[in-house]
N, C-alpha and C positions, 0 to 999 in steps of 0.2 A: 382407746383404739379397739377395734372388735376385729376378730381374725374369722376368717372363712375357713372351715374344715374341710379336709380333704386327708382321705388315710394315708397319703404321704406329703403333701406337700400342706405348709400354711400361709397364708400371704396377707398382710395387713391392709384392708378394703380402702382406708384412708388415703393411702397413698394414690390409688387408681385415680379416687373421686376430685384429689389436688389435681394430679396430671390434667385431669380433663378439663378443666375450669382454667389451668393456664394459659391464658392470651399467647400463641406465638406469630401472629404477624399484627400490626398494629401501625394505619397509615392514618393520618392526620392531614386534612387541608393538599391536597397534594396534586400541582398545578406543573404540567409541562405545553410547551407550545412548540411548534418547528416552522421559521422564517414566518411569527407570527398568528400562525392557523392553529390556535388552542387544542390540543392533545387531551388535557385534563384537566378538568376547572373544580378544585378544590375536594377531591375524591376521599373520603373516608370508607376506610376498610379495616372488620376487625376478624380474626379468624380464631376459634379456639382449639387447642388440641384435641384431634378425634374428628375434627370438621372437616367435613370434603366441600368443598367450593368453588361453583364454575364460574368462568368469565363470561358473558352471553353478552352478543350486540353486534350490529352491524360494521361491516366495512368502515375503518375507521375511527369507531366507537372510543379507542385506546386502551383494548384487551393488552394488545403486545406492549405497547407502552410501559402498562403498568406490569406487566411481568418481567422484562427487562430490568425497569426500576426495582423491584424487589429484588431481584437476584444479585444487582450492582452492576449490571452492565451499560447503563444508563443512568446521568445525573436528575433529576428536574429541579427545576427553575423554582419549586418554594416546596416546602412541606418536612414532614417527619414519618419516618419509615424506621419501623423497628423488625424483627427479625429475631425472636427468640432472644428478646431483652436486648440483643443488639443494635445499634444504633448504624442503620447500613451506611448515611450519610458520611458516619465520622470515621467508622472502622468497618471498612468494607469485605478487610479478610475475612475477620472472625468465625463468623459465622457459616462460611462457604463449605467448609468441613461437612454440615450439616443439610446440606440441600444439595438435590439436584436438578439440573436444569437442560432439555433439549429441545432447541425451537423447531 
């Protein structure tokens, strides 16, 4: 481990370089429809710590959809949705501690 100097503080660079390379959102296959009309047809998304990332697309598109789904306020119909190692499908508290969300 190599430390970065600074005349009072020291902080080990390793640990930065882990954080940012952690996967914290991670969607797999992930398909919602409403009375039919496909929402999302099979949507992978990976986001890693430190990453800003927009939603872009038209009316419809399934921006909201899929942010909804991420947060848990919304089930869909197939897929895998992680959430800071969290599985939002299975345990939907967990996580909520850690995010905030205003539509």
């Amino acid at each position: 481990m190599t430390w970065a100097f600074h005349p009072t503080i020291q902080m080990p660079r390793a640990t930065l370089a882990d954080d940012l390379m952690a996967l914290t959102i991670d969607v797999q296959q992930l398909w919602k429809s409403y009375e039919g009309k496909p929402a999302l047809q099979g949507l992978f998304l990976d986001v890693r710590a430190g990453e800003i990332v927009g939603l872009i697309g038209p009316n419809g598109a399934g921006k909201t959809t899929t942010l909804k789904i991420l947060v848990g306020l919304l089930r869909p119909d197939y897929g895998v949705v992680r959430v800071k190692d969290h599985d939002v499908l299975v345990d939907p508290v967990s996580y909520k501690a850690d995010i905030g969300y205003m539509p």
